[in-house]
C-alpha beads as a LAMMPS data file, in Angstrom:
LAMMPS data file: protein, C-alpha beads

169 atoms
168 bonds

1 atom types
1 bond types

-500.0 500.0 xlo xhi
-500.0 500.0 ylo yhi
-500.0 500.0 zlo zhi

Masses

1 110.0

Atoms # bond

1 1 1 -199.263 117.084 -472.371
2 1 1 -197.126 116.032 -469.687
3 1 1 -194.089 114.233 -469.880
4 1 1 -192.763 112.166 -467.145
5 1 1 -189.269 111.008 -466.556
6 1 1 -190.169 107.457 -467.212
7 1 1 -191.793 108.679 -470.544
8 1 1 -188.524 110.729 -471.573
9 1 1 -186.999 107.422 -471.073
10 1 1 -188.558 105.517 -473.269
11 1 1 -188.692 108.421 -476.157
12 1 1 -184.952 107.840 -475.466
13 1 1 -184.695 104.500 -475.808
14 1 1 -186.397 104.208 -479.199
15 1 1 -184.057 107.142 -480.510
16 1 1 -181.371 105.031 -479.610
17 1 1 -182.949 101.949 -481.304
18 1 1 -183.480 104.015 -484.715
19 1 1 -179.655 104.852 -484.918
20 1 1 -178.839 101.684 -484.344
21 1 1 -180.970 100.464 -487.167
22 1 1 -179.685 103.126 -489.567
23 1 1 -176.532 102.819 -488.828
24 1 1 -176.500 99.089 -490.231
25 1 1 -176.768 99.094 -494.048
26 1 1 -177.700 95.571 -495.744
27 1 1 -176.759 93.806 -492.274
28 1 1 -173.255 95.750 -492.240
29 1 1 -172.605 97.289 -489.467
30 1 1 -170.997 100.791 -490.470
31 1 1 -170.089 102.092 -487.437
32 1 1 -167.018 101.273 -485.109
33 1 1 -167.966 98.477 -483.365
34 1 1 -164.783 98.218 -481.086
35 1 1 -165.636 99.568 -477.171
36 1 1 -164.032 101.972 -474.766
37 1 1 -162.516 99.092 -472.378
38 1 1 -158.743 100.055 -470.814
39 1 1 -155.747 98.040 -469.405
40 1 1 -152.685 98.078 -467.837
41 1 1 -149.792 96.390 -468.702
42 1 1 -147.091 95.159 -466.404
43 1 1 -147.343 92.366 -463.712
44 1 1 -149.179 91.327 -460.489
45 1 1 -147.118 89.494 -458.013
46 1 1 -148.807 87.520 -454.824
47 1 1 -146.360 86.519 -451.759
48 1 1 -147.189 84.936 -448.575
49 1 1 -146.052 86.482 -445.963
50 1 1 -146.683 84.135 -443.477
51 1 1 -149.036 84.400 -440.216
52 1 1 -146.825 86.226 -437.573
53 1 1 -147.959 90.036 -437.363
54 1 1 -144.943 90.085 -434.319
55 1 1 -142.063 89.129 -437.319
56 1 1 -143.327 92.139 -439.734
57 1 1 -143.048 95.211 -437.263
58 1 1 -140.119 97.256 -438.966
59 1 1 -139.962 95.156 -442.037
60 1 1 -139.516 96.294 -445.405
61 1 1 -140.859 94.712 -448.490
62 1 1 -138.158 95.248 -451.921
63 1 1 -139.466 94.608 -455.397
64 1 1 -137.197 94.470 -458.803
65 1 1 -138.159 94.061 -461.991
66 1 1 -134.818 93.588 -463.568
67 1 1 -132.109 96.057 -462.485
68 1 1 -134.839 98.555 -460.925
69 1 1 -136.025 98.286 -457.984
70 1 1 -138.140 100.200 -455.360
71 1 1 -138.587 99.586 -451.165
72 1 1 -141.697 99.958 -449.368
73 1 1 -141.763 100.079 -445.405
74 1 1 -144.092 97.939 -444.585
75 1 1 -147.137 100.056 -442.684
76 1 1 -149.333 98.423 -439.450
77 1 1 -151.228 95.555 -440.363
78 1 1 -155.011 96.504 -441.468
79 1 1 -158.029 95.246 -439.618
80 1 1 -158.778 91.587 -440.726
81 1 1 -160.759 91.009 -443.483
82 1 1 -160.622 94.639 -444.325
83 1 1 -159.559 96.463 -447.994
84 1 1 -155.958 96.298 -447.028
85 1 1 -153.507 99.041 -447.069
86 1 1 -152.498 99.896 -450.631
87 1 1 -149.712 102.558 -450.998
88 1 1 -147.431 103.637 -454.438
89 1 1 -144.058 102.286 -453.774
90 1 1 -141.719 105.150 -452.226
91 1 1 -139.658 107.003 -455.225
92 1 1 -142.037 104.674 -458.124
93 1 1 -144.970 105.775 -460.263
94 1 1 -146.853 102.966 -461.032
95 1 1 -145.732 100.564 -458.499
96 1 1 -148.480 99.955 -455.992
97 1 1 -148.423 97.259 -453.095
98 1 1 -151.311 96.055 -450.863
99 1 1 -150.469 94.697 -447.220
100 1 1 -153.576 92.729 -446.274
101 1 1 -154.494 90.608 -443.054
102 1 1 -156.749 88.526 -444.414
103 1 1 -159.863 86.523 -442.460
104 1 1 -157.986 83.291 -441.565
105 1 1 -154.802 85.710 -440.111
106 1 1 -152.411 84.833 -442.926
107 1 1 -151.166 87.726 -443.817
108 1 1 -150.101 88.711 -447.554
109 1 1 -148.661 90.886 -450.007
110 1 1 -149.781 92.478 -453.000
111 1 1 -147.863 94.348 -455.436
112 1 1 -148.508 95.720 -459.245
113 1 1 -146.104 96.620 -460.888
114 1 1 -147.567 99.034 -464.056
115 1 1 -145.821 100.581 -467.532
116 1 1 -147.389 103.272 -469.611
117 1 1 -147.390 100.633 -472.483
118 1 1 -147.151 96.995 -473.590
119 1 1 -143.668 97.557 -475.560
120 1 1 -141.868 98.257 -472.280
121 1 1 -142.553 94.418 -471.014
122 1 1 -140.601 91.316 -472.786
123 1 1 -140.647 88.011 -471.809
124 1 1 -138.030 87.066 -469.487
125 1 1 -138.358 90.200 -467.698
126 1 1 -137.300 89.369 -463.775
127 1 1 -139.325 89.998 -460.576
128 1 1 -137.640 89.303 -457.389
129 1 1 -139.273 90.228 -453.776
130 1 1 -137.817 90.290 -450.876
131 1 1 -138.568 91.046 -447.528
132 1 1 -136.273 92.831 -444.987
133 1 1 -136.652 92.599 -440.939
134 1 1 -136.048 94.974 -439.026
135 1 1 -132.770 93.221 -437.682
136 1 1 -131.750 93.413 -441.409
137 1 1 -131.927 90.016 -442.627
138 1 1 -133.394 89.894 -445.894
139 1 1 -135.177 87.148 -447.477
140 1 1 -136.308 86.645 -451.114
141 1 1 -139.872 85.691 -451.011
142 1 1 -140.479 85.432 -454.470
143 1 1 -137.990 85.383 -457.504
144 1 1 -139.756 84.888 -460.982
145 1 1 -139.054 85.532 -464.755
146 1 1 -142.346 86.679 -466.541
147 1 1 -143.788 85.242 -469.910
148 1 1 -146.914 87.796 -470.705
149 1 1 -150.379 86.847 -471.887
150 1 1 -151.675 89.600 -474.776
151 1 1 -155.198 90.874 -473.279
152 1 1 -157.741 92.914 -475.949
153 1 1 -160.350 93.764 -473.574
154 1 1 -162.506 95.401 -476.809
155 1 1 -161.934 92.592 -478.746
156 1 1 -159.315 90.928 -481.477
157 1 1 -158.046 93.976 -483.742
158 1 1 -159.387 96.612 -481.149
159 1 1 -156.808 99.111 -479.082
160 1 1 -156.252 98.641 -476.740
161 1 1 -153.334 95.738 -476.416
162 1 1 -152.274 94.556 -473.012
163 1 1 -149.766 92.560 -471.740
164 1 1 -149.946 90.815 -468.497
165 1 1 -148.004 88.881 -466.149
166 1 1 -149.644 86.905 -463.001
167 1 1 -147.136 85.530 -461.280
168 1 1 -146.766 83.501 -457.457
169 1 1 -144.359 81.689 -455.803

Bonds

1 1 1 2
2 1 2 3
3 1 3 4
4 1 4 5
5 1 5 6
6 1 6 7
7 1 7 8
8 1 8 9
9 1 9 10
10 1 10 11
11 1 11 12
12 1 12 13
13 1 13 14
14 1 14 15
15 1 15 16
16 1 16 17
17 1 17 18
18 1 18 19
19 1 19 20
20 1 20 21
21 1 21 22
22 1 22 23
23 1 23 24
24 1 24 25
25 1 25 26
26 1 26 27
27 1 27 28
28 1 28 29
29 1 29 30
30 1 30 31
31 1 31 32
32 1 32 33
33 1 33 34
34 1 34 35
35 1 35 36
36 1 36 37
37 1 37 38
38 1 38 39
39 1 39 40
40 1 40 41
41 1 41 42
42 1 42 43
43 1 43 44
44 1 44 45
45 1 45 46
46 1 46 47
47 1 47 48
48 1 48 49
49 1 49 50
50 1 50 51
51 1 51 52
52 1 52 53
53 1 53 54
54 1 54 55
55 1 55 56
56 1 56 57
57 1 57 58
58 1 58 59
59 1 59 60
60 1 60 61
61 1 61 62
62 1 62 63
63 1 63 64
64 1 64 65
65 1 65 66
66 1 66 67
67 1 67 68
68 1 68 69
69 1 69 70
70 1 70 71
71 1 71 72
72 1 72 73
73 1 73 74
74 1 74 75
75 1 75 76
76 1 76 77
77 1 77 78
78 1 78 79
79 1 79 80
80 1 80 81
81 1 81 82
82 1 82 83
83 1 83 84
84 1 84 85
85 1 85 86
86 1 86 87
87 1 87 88
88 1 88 89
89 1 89 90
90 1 90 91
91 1 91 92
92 1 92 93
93 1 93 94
94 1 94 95
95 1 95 96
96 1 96 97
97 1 97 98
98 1 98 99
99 1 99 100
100 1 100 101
101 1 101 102
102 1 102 103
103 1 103 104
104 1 104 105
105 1 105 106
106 1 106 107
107 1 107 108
108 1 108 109
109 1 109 110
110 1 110 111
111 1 111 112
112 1 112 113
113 1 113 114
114 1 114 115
115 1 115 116
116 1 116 117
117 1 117 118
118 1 118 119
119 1 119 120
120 1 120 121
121 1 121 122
122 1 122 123
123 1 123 124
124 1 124 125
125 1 125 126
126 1 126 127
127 1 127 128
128 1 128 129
129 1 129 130
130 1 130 131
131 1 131 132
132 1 132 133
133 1 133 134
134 1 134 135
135 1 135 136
136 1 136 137
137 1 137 138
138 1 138 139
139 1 139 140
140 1 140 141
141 1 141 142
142 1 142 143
143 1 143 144
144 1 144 145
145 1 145 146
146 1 146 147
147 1 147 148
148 1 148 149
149 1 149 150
150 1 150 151
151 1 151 152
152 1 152 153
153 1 153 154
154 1 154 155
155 1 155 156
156 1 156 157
157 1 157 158
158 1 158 159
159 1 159 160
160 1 160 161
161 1 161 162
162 1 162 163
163 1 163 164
164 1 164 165
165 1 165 166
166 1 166 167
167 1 167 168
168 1 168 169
C-alpha cells in the first residue's frame, strides 16, 4: 500500500489524539499543562518627535533609567511608512530604539529598554528621554517613573513572570 503525505498526516493526528486521551486519567489532566510562551521584562517608552526631518539631522536621542543611561545618534530618517530603523543603543545590551517616519510624516521614537529578569525592575524606577540637536541644546522629551503590570503569558502559576512598563508622555 501506498501512503501519501496527506495520509501520514492524519495517522499523525490520531496518534496525537490517543496521548492526549491517555494522558487524562478520570478527567485529570496529568500532564503539564503550562505552555512554552516567553517575555521580556523592562519598559517600552513612545516619544513624539515632532514633524520636522530638517530639526533631527545631527541629533542625538539619551535614555536613563535611573542613574544609567545610554546615547544613540540618531541615523537618517527611514522611508515613510516603512519598518523603521531599529538599532541596540551604543555601549547597552538590551536597549533597542526604533526611529520611524511614519505615513502622516510625524516622525517618532521608539525605545525598549530590556533586563534579563523581572527582579531587576521596581516600581518607581525613572525613565527620562531626551533629545540633543546638533547645536547642543538638549531637551527632555519624556520624563516618567514606572509602576509595572505582572504578565504570565502561560497562564496564572506558569513561568514565566513578566513585568512590564508602557509608558508615554
Amino acid at each position: 500500500m501506498i501512503r501519501t503525505g496527506s495520509h501520514r498526516l492524519f495517522v499523525l493526528g490520531l496518534a496525537a489524539l490517543a496521548a492526549g486521551i491517555f494522558a487524562t486519567c478520570g478527567g485529570v489532566e496529568t500532564s503539564n499543562t503550562c505552555g512554552k510562551l516567553k517575555c521580556t521584562s523592562g519598559a517600552a517608552l513612545h516619544v513624539a518627535l515632532g514633524s520636522d526631518a530638517a530639526s533631527l539631522v545631527g541629533a542625538t536621542a539619551s535614555v536613563c533609567r535611573n542613574t544609567e543611561c545610554y546615547a544613540w545618534p540618531l541615523p537618517s530618517l527611514p522611508a515613510k511608512g516603512s519598518d523603521g530603523t531599529t538599532a541596540i543603543f551604543p555601549g547597552a545590551t538590551s536597549v533597542y530604539g526604533t526611529f520611524w517616519l511614519n505615513a502622516n510624516m510625524s516622525i517618532t521614537l521608539d525605545i525598549e529598554w530590556r533586563v534579563d529578569d523581572a527582579s531587576q525592575v521596581q516600581d518607581g524606577d525613572h525613565y527620562v528621554v531626551t533629545l540633543t540637536d546638533a547645536a547642543g541644546t538638549a531637551t527632555t522629551i519624556l520624563d516618567k517613573t514606572a509602576t509595572y503590570q505582572s504578565l504570565a503569558p502561560n497562564g496564572d502559576g506558569c513561568a514565566p513572570v513578566c513585568s512590564y512598563a508602557d509608558l508615554v508622555p
